[in-house]
PDB file with SEQRES, HELIX, SHEET and CRYST1 records, atoms N, CA, C and O in Angstrom:
SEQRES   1 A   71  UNK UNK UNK UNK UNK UNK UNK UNK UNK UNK UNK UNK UNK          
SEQRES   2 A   71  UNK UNK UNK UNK UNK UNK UNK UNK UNK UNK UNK UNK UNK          
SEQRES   3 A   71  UNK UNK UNK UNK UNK UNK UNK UNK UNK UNK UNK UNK UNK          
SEQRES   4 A   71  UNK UNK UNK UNK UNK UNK UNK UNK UNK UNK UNK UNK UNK          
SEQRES   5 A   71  UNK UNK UNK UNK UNK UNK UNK UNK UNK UNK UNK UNK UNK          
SEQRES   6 A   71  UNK UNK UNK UNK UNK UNK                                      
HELIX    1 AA1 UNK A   11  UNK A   15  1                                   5    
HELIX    2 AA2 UNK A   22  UNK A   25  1                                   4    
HELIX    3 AA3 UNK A   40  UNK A   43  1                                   4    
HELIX    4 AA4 UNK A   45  UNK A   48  1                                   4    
HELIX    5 AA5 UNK A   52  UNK A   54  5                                   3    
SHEET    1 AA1 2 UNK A   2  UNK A   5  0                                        
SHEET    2 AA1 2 UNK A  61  UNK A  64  1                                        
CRYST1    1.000    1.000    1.000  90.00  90.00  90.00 P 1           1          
ATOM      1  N   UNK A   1      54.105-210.276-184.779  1.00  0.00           N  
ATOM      2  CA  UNK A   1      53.310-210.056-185.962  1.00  0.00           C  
ATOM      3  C   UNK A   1      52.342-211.209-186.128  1.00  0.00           C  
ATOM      4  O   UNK A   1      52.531-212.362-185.740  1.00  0.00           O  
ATOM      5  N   UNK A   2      51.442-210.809-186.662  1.00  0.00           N  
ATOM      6  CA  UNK A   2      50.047-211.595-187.030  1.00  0.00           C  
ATOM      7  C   UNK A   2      49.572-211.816-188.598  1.00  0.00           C  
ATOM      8  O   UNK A   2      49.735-211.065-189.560  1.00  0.00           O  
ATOM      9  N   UNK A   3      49.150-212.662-188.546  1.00  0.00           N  
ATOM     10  CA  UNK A   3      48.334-212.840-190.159  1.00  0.00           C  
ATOM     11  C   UNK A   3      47.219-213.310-189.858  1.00  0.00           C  
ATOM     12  O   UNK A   3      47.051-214.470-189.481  1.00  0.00           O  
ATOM     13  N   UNK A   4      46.194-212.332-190.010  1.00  0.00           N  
ATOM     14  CA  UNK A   4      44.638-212.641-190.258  1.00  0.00           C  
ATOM     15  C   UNK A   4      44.315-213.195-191.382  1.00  0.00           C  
ATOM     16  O   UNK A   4      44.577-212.505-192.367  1.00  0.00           O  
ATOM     17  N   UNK A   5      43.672-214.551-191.646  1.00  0.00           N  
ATOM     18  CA  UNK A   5      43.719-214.662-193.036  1.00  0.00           C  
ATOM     19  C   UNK A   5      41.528-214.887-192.977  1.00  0.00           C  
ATOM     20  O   UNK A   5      40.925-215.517-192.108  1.00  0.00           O  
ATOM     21  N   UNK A   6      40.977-214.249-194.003  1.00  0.00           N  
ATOM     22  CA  UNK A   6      39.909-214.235-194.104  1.00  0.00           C  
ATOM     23  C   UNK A   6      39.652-216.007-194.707  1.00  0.00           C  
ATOM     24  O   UNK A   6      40.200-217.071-194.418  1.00  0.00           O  
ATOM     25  N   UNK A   7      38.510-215.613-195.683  1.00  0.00           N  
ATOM     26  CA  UNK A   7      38.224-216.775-196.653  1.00  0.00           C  
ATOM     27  C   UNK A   7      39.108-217.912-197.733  1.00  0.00           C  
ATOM     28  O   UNK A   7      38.803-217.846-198.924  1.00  0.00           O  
ATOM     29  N   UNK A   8      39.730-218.504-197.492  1.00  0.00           N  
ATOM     30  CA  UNK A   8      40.427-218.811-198.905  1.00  0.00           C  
ATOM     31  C   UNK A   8      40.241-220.265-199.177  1.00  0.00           C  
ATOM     32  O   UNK A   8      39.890-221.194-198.449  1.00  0.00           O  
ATOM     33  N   UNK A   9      40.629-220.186-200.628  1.00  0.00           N  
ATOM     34  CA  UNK A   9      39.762-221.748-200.858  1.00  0.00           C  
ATOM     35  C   UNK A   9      41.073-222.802-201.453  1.00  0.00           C  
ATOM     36  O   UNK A   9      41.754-222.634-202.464  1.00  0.00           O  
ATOM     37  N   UNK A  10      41.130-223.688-200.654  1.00  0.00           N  
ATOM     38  CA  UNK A  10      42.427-224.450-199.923  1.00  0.00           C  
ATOM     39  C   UNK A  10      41.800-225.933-200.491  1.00  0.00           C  
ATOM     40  O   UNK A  10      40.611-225.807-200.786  1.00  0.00           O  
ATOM     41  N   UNK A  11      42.098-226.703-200.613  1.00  0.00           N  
ATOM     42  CA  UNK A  11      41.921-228.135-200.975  1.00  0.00           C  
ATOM     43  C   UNK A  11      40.817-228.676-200.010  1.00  0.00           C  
ATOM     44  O   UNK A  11      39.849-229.388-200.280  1.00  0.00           O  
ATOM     45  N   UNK A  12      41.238-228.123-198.747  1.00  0.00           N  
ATOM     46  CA  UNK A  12      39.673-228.487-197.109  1.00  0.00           C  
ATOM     47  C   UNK A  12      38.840-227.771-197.285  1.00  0.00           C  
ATOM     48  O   UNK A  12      37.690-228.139-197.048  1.00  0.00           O  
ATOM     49  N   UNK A  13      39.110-226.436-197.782  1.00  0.00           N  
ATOM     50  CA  UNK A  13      37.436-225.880-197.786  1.00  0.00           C  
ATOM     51  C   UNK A  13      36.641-225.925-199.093  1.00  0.00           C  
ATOM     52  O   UNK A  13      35.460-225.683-199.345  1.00  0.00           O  
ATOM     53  N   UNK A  14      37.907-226.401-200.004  1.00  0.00           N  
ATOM     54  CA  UNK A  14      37.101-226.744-201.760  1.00  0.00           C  
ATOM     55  C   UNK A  14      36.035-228.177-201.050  1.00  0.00           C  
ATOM     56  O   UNK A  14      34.811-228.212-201.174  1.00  0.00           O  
ATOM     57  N   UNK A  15      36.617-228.924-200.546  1.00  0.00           N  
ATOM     58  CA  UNK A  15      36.075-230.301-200.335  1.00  0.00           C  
ATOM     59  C   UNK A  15      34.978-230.100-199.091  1.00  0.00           C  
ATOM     60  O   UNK A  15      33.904-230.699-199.146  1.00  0.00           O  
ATOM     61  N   UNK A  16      35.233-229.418-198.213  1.00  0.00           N  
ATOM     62  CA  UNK A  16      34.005-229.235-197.358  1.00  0.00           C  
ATOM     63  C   UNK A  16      32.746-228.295-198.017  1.00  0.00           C  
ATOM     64  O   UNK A  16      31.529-228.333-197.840  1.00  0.00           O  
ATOM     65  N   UNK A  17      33.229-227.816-198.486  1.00  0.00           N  
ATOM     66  CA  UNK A  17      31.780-226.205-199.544  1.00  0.00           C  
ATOM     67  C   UNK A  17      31.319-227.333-200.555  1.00  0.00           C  
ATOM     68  O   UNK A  17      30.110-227.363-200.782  1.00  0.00           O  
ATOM     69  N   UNK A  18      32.123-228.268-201.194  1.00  0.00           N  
ATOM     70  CA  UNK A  18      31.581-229.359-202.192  1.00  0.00           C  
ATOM     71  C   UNK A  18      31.114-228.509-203.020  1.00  0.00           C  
ATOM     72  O   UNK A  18      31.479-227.355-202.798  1.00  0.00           O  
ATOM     73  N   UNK A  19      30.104-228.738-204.329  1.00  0.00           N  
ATOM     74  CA  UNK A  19      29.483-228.027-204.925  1.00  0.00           C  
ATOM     75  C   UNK A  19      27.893-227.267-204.395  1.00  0.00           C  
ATOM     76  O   UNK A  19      26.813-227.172-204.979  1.00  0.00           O  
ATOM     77  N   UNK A  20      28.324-226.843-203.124  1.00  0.00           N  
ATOM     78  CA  UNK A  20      26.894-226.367-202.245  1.00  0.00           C  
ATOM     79  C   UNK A  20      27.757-224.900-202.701  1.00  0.00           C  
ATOM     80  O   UNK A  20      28.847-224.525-202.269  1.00  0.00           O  
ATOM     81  N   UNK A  21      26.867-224.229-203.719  1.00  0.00           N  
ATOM     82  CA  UNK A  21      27.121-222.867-204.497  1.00  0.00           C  
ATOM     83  C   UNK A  21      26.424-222.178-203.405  1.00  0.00           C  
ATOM     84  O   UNK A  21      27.326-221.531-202.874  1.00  0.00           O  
ATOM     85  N   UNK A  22      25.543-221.988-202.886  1.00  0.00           N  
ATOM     86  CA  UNK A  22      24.611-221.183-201.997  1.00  0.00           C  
ATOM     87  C   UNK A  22      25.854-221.120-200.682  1.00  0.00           C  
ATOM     88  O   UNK A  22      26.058-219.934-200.423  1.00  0.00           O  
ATOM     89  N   UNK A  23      26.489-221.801-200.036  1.00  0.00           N  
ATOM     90  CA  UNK A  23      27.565-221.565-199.154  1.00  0.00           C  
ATOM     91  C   UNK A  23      28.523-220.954-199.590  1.00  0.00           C  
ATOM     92  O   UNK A  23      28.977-220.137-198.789  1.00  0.00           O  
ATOM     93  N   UNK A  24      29.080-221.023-200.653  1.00  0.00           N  
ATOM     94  CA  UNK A  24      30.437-220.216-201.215  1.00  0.00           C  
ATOM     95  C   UNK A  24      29.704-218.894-201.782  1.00  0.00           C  
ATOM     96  O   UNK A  24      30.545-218.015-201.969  1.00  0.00           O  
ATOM     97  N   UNK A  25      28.712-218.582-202.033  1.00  0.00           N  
ATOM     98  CA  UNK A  25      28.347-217.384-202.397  1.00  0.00           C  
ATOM     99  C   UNK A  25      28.351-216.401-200.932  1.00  0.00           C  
ATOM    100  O   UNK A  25      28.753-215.240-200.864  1.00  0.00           O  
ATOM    101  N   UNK A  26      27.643-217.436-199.530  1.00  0.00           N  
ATOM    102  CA  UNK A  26      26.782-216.475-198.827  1.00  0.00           C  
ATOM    103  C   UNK A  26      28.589-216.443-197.489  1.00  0.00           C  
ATOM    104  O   UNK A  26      28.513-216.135-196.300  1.00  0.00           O  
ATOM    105  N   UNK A  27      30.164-216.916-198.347  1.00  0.00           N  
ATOM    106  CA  UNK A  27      31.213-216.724-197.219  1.00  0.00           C  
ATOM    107  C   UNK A  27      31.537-215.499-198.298  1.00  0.00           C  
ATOM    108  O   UNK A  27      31.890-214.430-197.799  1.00  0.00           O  
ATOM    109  N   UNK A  28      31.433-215.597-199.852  1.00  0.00           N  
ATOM    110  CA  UNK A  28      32.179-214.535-200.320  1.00  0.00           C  
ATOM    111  C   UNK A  28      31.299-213.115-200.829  1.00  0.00           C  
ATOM    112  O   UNK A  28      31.665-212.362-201.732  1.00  0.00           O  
ATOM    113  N   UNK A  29      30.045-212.966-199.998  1.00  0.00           N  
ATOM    114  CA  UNK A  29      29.293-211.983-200.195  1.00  0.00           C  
ATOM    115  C   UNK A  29      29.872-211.155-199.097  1.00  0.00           C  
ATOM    116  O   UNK A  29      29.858-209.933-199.246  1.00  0.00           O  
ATOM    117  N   UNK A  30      30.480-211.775-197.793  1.00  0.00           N  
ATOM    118  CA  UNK A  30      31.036-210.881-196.943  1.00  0.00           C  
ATOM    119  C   UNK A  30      32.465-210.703-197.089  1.00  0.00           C  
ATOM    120  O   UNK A  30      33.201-211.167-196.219  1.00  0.00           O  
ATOM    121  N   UNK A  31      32.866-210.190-197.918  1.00  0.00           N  
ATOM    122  CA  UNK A  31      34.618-209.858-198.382  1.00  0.00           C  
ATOM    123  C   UNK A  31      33.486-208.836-199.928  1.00  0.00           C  
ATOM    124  O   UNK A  31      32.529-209.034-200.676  1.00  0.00           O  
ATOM    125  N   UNK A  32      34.752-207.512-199.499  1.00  0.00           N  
ATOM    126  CA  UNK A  32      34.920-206.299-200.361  1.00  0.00           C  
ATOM    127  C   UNK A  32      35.185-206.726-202.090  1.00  0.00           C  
ATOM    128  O   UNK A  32      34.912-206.110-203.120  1.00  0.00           O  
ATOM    129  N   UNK A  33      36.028-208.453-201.777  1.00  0.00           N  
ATOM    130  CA  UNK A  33      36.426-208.321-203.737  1.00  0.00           C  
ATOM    131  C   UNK A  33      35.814-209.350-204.047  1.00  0.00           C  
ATOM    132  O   UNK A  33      36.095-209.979-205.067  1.00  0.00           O  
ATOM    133  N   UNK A  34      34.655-209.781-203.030  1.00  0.00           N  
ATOM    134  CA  UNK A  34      33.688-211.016-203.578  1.00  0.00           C  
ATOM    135  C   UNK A  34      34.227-211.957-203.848  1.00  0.00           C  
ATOM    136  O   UNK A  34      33.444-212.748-204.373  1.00  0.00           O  
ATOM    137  N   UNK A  35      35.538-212.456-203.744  1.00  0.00           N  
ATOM    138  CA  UNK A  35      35.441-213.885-203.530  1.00  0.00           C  
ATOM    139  C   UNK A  35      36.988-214.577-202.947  1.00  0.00           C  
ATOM    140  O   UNK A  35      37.908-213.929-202.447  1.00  0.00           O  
ATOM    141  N   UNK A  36      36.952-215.898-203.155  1.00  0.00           N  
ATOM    142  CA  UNK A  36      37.664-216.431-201.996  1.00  0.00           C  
ATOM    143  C   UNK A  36      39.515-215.999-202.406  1.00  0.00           C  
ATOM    144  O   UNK A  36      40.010-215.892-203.528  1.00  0.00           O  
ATOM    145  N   UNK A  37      40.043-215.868-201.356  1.00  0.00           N  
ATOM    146  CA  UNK A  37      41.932-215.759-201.644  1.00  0.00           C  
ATOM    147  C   UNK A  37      42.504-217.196-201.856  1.00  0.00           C  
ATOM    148  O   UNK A  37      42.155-218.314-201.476  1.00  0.00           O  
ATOM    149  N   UNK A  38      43.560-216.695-202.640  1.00  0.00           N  
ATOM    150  CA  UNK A  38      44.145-217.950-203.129  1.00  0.00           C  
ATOM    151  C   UNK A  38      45.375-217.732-202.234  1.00  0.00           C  
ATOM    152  O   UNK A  38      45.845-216.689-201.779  1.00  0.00           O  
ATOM    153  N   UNK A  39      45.820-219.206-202.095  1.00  0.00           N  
ATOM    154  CA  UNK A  39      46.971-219.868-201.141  1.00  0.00           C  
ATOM    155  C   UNK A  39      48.433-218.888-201.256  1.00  0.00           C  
ATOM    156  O   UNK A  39      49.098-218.450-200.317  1.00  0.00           O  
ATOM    157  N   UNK A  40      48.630-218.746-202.475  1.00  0.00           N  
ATOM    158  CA  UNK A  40      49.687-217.373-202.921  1.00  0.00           C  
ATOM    159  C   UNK A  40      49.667-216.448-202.293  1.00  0.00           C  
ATOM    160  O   UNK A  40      50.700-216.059-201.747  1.00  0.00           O  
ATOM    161  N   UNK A  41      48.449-215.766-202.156  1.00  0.00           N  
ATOM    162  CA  UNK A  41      48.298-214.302-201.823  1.00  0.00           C  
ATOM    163  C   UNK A  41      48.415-214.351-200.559  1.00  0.00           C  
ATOM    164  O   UNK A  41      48.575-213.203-200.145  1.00  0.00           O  
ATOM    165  N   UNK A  42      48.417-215.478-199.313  1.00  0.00           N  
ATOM    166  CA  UNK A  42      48.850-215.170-198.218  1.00  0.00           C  
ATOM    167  C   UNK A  42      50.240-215.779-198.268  1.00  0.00           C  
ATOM    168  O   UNK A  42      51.013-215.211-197.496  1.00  0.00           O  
ATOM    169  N   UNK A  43      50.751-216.736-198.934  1.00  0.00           N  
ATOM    170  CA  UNK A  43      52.152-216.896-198.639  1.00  0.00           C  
ATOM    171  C   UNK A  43      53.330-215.928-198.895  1.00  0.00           C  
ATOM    172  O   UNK A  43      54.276-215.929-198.107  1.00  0.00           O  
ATOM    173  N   UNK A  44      53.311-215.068-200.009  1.00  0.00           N  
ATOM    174  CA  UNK A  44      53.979-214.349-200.201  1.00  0.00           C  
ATOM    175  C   UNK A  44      54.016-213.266-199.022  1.00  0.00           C  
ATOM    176  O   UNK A  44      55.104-212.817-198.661  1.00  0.00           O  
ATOM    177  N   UNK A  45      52.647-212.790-198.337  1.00  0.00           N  
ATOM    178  CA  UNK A  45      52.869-212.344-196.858  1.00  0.00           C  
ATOM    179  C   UNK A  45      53.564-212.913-195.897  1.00  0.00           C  
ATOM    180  O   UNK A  45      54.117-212.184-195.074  1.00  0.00           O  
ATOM    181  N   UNK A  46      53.665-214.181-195.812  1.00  0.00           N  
ATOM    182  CA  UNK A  46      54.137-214.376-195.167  1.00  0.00           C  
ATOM    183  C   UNK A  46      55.506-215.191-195.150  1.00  0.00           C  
ATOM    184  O   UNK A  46      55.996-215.937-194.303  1.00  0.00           O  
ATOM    185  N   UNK A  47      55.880-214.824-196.236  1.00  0.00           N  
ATOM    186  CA  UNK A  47      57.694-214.777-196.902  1.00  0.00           C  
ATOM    187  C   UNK A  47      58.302-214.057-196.644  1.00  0.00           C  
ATOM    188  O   UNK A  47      59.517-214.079-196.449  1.00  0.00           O  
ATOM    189  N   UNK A  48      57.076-212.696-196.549  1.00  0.00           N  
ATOM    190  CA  UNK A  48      57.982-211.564-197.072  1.00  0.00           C  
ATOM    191  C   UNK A  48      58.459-211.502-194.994  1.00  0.00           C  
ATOM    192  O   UNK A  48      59.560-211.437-194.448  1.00  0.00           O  
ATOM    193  N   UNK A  49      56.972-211.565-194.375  1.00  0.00           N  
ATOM    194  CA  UNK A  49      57.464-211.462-192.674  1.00  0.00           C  
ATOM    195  C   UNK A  49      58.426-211.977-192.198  1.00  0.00           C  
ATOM    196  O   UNK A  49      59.195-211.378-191.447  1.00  0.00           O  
ATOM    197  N   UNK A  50      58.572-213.318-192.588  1.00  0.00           N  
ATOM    198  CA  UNK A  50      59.952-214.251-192.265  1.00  0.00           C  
ATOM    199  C   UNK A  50      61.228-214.029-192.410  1.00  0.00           C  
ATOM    200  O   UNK A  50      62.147-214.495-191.736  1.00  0.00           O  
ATOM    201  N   UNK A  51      61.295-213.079-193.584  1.00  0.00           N  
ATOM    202  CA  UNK A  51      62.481-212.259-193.685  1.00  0.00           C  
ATOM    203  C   UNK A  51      63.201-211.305-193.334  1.00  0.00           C  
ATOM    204  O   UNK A  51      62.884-210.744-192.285  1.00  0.00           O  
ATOM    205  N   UNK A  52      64.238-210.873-193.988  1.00  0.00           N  
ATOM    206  CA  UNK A  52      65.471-209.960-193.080  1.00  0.00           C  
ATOM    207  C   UNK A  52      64.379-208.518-193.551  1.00  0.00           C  
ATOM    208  O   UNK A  52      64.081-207.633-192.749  1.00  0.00           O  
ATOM    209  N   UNK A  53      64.053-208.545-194.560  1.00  0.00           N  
ATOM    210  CA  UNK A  53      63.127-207.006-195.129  1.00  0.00           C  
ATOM    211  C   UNK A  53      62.133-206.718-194.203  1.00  0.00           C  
ATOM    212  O   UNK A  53      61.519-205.662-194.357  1.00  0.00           O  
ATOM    213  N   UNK A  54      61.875-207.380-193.353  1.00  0.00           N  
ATOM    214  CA  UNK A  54      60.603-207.035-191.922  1.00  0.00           C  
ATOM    215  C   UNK A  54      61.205-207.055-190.793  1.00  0.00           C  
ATOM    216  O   UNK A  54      60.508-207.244-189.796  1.00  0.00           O  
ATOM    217  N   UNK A  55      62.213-206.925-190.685  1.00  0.00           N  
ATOM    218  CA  UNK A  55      63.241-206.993-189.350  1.00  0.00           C  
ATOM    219  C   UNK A  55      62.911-205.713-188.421  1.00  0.00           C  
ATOM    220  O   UNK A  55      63.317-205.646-187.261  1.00  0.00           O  
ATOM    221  N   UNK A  56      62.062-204.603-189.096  1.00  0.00           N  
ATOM    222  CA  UNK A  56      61.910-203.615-188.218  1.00  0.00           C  
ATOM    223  C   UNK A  56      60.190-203.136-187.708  1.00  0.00           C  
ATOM    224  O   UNK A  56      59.704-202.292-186.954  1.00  0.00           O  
ATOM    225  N   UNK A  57      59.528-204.529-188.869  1.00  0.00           N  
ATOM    226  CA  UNK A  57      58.216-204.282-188.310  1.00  0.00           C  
ATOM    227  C   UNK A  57      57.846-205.178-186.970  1.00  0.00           C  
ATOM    228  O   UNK A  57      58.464-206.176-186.600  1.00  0.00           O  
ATOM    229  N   UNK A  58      56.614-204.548-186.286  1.00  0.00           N  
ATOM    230  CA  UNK A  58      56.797-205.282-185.259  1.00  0.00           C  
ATOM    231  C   UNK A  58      54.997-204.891-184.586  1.00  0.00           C  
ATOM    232  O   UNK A  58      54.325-203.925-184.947  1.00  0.00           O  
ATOM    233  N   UNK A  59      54.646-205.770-183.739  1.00  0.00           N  
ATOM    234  CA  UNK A  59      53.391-205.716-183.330  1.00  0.00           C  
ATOM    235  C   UNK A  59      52.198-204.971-184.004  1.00  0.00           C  
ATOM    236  O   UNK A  59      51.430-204.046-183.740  1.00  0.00           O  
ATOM    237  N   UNK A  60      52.593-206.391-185.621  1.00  0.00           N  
ATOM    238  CA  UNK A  60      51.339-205.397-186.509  1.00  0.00           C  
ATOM    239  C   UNK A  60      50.536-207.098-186.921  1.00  0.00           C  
ATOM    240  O   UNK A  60      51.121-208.174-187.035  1.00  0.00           O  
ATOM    241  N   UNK A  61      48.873-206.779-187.085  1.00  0.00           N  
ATOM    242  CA  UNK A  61      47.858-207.918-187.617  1.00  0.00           C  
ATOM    243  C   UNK A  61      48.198-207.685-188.958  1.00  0.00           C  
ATOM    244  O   UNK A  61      48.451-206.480-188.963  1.00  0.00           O  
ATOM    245  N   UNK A  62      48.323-208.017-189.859  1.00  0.00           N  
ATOM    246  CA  UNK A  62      47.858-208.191-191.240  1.00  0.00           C  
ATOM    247  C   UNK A  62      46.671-208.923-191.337  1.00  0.00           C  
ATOM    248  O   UNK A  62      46.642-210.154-191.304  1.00  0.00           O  
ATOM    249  N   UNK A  63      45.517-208.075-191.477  1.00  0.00           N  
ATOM    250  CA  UNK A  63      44.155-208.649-192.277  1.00  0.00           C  
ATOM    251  C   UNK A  63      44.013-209.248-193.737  1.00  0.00           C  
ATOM    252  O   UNK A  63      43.848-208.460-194.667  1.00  0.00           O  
ATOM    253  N   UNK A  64      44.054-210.238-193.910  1.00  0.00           N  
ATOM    254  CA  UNK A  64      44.452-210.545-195.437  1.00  0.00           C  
ATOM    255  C   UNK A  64      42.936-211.500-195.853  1.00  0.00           C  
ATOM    256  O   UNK A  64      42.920-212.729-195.918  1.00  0.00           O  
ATOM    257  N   UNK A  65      42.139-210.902-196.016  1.00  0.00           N  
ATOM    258  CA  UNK A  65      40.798-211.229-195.881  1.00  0.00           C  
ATOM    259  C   UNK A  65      39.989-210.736-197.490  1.00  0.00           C  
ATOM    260  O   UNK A  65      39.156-211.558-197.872  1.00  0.00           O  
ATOM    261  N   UNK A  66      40.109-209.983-198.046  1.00  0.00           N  
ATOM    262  CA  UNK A  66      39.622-209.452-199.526  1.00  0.00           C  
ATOM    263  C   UNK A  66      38.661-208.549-198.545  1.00  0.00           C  
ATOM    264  O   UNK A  66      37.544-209.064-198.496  1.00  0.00           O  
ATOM    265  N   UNK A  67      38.720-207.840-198.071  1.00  0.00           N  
ATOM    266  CA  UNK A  67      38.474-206.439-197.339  1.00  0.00           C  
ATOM    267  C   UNK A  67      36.673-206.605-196.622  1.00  0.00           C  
ATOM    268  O   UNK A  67      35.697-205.867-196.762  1.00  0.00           O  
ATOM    269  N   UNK A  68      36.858-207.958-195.822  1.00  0.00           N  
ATOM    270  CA  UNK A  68      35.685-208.802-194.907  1.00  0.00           C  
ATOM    271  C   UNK A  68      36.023-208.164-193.815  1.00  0.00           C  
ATOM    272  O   UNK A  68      35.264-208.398-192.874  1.00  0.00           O  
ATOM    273  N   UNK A  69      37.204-207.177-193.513  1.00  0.00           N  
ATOM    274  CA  UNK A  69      37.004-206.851-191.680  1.00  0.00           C  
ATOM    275  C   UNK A  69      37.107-205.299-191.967  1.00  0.00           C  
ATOM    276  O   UNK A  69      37.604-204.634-191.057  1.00  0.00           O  
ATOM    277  N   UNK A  70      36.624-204.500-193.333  1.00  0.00           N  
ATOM    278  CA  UNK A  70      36.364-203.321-193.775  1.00  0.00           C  
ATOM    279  C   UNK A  70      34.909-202.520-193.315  1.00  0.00           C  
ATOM    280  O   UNK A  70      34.665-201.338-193.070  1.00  0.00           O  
ATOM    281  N   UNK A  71      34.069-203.767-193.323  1.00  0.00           N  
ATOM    282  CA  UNK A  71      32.521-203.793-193.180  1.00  0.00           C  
ATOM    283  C   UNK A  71      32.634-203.146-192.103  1.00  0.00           C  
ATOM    284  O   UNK A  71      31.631-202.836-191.460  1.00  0.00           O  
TER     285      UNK A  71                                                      
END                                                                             
């Protein structure tokens, strides 16, 4: 199993985007819910994979992107 993770805005990419608004607009114009994922929304994916409740999934990507590989 895989986790695709799109855009998300993490302590490195808050500090690398800085307040350059024209860059964080022109990463979250390409994602479906317009803007960046928070650190949660992929961990809980990948809690839930680590566990006995996914024991029967198997050779799957999870795109976890705000719907950037929809386009």
């Amino acid at each position: 199993m895989a986790i695709s993770p799109g855009p998300f805005l993490t302590p490195a990419s808050d500090r690398d985007l800085g307040d350059n608004q024209a860059a964080r607009d022109a990463i979250t114009s390409k994602t479906l819910l317009k803007r960046f994922g928070q650190p949660h929304e992929l961990a809980e994916l990948a809690a839930f994979i680590a566990s006995d409740r996914a024991s029967y999934i198997t050779g799957v990507n999870y795109a976890v992107d705000g719907g950037a590989s929809a386009w």
